[in-house]
N, C-alpha and C positions, 0 to 999 in steps of 0.2 A: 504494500500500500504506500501511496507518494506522503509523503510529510507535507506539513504544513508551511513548512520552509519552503519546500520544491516548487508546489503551489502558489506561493507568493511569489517567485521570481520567476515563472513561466509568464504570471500576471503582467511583473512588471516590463518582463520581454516586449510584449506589446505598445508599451507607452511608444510616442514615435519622438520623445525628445532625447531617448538616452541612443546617443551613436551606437551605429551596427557594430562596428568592429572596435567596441570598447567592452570590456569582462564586466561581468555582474556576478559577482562573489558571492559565497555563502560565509558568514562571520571572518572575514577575510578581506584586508584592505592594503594592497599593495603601495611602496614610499615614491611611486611616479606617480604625475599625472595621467592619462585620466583615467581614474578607474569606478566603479562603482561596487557598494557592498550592501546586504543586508544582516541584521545583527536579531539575534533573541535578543528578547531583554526578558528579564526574572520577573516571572508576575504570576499572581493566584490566579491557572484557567478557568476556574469556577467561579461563577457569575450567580449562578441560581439552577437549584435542584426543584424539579416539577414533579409530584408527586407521583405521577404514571413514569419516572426514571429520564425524563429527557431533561438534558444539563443545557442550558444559557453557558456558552464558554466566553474566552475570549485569548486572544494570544496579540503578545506585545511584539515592535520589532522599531530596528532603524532601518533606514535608507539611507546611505553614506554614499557622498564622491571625495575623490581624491583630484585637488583640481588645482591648474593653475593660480597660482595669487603673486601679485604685484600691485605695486602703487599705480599702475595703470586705470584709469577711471572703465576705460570702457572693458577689461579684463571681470574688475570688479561688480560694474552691471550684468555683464555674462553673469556671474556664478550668480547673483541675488535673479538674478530673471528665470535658471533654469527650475529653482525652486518653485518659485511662482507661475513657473510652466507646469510643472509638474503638481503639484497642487490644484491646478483648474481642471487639469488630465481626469486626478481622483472623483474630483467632485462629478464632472461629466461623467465617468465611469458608473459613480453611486445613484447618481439619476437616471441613468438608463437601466440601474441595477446588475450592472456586469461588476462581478467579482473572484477572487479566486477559485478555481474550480476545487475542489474539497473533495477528496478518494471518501471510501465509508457515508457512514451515515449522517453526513453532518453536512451543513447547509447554510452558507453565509447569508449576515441579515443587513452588514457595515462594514464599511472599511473608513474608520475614523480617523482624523489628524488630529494627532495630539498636541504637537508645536509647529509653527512654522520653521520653514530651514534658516538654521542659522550655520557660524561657523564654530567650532567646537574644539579645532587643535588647530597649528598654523607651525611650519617649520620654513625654512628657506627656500621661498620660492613656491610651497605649496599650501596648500589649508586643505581641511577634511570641513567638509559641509554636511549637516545633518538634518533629516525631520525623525520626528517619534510619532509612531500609528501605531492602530490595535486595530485589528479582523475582529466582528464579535458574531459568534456564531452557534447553530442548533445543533445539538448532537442528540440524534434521537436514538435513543437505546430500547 
């Protein structure tokens, strides 16, 4: 059965802002530009237990790039704009109700943003950019 991980970045396969021929990682962020990652993050999957056995989950995660940075103004709109590309992606995503596809019995209801992207580490030359989301989803048992 595909994880929940695998799922989330077949999803994000789709987005049409993240270049073809750039890596999108599983908890894995390489020290060049560009790269892209997604991260677990530690979170109680249990939302709510329904009396007939079916669980309200949820599963945490980031979306990280590894991107150019410089004092360059228009370098620096790049990275805040791919955020904010990507962010209007999800929402058009959640209104049409396209979400990650889920193996088993379980059945996505959201795929919420938790923060907008900001930048989160910055070394010579590059910075990691990050948003925080959470899939919350039915698992019917």
């Amino acid at each position: 059965m595909k994880t929940i991980i695998e799922s989330i970045r077949e999803y994000f396969l789709e987005c049409p802002y993240l270049e073809d021929d750039v890596r999108l990682n599983i908890d894995f962020l390489g020290d060049k530009a560009l790269e892209y990652g997604i991260y677990t993050e530690p979170i109680n999957p249990l939302i709510k237990r329904y009396v007939d056995g079916d669980e309200l989950k949820q599963f945490a995660f980031i979306f990280a790039t590894k991107s150019v940075m410089s004092g360059d103004l228009i370098t620096q709109l790049e990275n805040s704009a791919f955020f904010d590309n990507l962010i209007e992606w999800i929402e058009e995503q959640n209104y049409k109700k396209i979400y990650p596809k889920l193996d088993g019995e379980r059945y996505p209801t959201k795929l919420e943003i938790v923060t907008n992207g900001y930048l989160s580490s910055a070394d010579v030359g590059t910075g990691q950019y990050q948003i925080q989301m959470r899939l919350v989803y039915m698992e019917v048992n």
